[in-house]
VOTITOR-324834 format. One line per field, with one value per residue (C-alpha): residue number from 0; residue in one letter; x, y, z. Coordinates in steps of 0.001 Angstrom, whole numbers. Example, Ala and Ser with C-alpha at 12.3 -4.5 7.8 and 13.67 -1.06 7.14 Angstrom:
<sites>
seq	c(0;1)
type	c(A;S)
px	c(12300;13670)
py	c(-4500;-1060)
pz	c(7800;7140)
</sites>
This chain:
<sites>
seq	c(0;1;2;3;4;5;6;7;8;9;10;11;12;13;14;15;16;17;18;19;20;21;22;23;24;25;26;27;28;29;30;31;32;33;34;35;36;37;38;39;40;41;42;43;44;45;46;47;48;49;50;51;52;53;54;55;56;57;58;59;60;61;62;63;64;65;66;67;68;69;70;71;72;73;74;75;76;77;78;79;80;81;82;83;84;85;86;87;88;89;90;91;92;93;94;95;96;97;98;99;100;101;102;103;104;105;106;107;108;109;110;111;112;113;114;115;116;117;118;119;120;121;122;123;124;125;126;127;128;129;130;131;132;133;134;135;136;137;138;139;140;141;142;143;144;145;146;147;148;149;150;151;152;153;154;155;156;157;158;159;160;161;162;163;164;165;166;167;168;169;170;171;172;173;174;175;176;177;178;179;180;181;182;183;184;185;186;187;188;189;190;191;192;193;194;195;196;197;198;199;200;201;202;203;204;205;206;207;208;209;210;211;212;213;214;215;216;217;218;219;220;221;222;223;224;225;226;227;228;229;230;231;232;233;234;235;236;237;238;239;240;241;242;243;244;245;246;247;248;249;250;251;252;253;254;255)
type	c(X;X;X;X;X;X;X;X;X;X;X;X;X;X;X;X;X;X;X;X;X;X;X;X;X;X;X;X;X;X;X;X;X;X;X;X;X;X;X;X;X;X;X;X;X;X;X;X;X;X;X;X;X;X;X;X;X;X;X;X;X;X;X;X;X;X;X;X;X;X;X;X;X;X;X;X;X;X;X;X;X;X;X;X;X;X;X;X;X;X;X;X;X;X;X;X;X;X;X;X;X;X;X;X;X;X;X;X;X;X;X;X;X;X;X;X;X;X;X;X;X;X;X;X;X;X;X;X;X;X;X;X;X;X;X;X;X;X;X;X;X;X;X;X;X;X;X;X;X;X;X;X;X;X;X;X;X;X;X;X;X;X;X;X;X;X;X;X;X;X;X;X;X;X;X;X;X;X;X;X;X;X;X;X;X;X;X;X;X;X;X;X;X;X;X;X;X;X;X;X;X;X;X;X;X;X;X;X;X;X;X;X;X;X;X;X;X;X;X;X;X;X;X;X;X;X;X;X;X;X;X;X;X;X;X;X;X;X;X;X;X;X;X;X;X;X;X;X;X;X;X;X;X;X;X;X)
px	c(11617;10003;10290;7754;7922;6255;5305;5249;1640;418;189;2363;4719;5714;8268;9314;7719;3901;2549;431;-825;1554;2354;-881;-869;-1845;-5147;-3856;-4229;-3583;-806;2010;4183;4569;5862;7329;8158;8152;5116;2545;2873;1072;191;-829;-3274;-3151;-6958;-4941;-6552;-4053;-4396;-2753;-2245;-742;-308;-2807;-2203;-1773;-3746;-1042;-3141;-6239;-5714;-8830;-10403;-7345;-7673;-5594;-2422;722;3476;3270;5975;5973;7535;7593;4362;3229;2258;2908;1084;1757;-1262;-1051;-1678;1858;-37;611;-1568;-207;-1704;-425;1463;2455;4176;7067;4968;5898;2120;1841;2086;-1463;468;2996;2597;4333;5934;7482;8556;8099;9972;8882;10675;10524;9541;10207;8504;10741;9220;11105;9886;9756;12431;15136;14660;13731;11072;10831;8952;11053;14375;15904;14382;17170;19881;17739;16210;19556;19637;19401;19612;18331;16597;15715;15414;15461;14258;16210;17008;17642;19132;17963;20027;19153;20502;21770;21375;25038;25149;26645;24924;23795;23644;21614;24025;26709;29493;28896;31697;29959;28563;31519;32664;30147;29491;27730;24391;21295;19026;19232;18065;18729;17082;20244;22120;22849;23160;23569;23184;25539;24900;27226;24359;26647;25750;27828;27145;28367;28565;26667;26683;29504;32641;31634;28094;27352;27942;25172;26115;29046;29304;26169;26056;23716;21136;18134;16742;18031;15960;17977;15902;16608;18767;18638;19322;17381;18225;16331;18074;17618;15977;13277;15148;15755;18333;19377;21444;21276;18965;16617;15115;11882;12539;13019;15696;13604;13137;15751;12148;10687;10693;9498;9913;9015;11002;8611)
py	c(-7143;-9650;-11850;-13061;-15640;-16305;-20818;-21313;-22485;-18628;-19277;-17116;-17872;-14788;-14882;-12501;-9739;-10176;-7616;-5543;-8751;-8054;-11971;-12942;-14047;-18103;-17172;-15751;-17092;-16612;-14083;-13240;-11426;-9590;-6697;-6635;-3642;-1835;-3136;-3988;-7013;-6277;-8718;-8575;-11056;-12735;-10649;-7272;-6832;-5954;-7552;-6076;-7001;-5094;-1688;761;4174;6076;4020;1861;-922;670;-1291;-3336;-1138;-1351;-3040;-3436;-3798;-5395;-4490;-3256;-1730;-1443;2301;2085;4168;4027;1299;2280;420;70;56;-1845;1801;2927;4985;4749;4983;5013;4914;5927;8910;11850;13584;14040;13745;10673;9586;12408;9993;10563;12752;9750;7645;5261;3686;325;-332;1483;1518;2520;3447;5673;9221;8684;6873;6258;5458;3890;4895;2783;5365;4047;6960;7954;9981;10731;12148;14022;14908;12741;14184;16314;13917;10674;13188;12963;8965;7194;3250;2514;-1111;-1549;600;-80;2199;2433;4239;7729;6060;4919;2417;2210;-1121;15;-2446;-2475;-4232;-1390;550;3895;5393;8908;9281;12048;9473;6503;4740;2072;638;1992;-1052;-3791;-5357;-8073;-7084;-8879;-7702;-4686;-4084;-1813;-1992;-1140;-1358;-1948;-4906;-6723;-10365;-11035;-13161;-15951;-15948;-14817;-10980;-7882;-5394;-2302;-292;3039;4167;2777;1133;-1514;-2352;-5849;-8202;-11391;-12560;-12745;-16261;-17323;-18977;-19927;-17200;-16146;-13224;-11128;-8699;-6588;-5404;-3159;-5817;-9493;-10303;-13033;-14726;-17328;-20439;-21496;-24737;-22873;-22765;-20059;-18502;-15368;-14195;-10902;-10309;-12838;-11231;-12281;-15496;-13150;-15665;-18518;-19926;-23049;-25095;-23334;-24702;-24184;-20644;-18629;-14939;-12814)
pz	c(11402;9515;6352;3766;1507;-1724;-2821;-5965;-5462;-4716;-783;1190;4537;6934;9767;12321;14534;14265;16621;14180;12000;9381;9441;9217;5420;6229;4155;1074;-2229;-5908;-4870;-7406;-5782;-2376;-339;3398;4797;8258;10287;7287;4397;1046;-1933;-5184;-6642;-9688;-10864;-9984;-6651;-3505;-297;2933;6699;9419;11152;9335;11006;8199;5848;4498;4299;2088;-803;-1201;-3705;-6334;-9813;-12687;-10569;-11984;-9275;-5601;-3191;757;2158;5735;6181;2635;194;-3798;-7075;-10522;-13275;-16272;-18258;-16312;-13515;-10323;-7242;-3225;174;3757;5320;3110;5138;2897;-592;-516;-1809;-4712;-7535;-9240;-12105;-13480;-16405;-18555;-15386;-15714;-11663;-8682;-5317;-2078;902;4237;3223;-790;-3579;-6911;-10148;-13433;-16461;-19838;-21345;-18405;-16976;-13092;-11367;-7559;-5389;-2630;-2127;-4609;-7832;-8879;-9188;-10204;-13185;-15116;-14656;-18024;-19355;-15797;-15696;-12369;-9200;-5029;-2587;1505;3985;2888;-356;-3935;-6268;-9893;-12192;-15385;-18806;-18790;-15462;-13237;-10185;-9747;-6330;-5248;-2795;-4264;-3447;-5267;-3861;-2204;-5572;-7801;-9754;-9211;-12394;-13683;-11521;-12195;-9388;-6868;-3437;-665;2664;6011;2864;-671;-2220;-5644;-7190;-9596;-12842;-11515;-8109;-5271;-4201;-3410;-423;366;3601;3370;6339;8216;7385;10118;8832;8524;5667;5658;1863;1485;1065;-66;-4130;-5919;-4864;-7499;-5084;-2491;-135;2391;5510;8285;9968;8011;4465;2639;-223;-2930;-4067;-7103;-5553;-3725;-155;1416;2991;6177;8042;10661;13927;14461;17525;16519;14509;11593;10072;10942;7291;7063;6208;3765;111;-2889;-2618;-5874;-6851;-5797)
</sites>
């Protein structure tokens, strides 16, 4: 239930439900990227370190002795990094495994999400940790993955989605994909910047992009969609019970 943004200066803007800290990122610096999810916000620094604010129950938030990080991902109780030697390392609530990533290598992304982590590996190939595992083994040509509710989407190099849901409907014939993410629900950029959703769930369940062009980024939460413009504005639509959507001034807005 909130939203973080990324300037192109390595500063970093949050929105939305702040009663944890989690949008309490006015102090960062040199960050290259970031990670919102659930009730904690996690950056990476441009040295490799991680930086995290925000509910810390089950240790989400014990990053500050990482190194040599080159991606991060926010699970709702769990926070997932990426090595430069393709090793992964995670923090928070294992209930579900969901942390048991110390045996991976020659990973290339990693996705984090509720009670799973998924891992791509340099081959185009996918590794989970839970439930998942069976039917993301026999993935191939898979260029970039998203981790939701209950659900993990995989990009292929052709431009088409994969779905671990055993009806793929919902992502059957998208084409032209650039950029994946799932959060409520899937979603997809297109090359031409406009950006596809499906409905999972329900036949009912929102649509927030359908008419938005131009777009460089897309993040789906649990009830708002955010998307990049190519000029560094920013873009949402959904519940803004807690000013989630509150981002019409933001510029200069980098892909994070």
């Amino acid at each position: 239930l909130h939203t973080v943004g990324l300037y192109k200066d390595g500063t970093v803007a949050a929105v939305g439900n702040n009663e944890y800290g989690q949008c309490d990122v006015s102090g960062w610096s040199n960050i290259v990227t970031v990670a919102a999810e659930g009730l904690h916000t996690v950056g990476l620094c441009g040295d490799g370190t991680v930086v995290a604010v925000g509910w810390n129950e089950y240790g989400q938030c014990d990053v500050s002795r990482w190194s040599d990080i080159v991606a991060v991902s926010a699970g709702s109780w769990h926070t997932v990094g990426l090595r430069s030697d393709g090793t992964v390392v995670a923090v928070g609530r294992n209930g579900s495994g969901q942390c048991d990533v110390s045996g991976w290598s020659d990973i290339v992304a990693v996705a984090a999400e509720g009670n799973h982590t998924v891992g791509l590996r340099s081959n185009g190939t996918v590794v989970s940790t839970e439930y998942e595992e069976d039917l993301l083994g026999t993935w191939k040509n898979v260029a970039a993955i998203a981790a939701g509710n209950n659900l993990t989407i995989g990009l292929c190099i052709n431009g088409t989605v994969r779905s671990s849901n055993i009806d793929e409907t919902h992502v059957l014939g998208w084409r032209n994909i650039v950029a994946i993410t799932t959060g409520d629900h899937p979603a997809g950029l297109t090359s031409n910047g406009t950006v596809l959703e499906s409905s999972y769930f329900y036949d009912d369940d929102p649509k927030y992009c359908s008419d938005w062009t131009d777009i460089v980024a897309v993040s789906i939460g649990d009830s708002h969609a955010v998307g990049l413009h190519s000029d560094g504005t920013v873009v949402a639509e959904g519940s803004t019970s807690f000013g989630q959507c509150d981002v019409s001034t933001w510029t200069n807005i980098r892909t994070p």
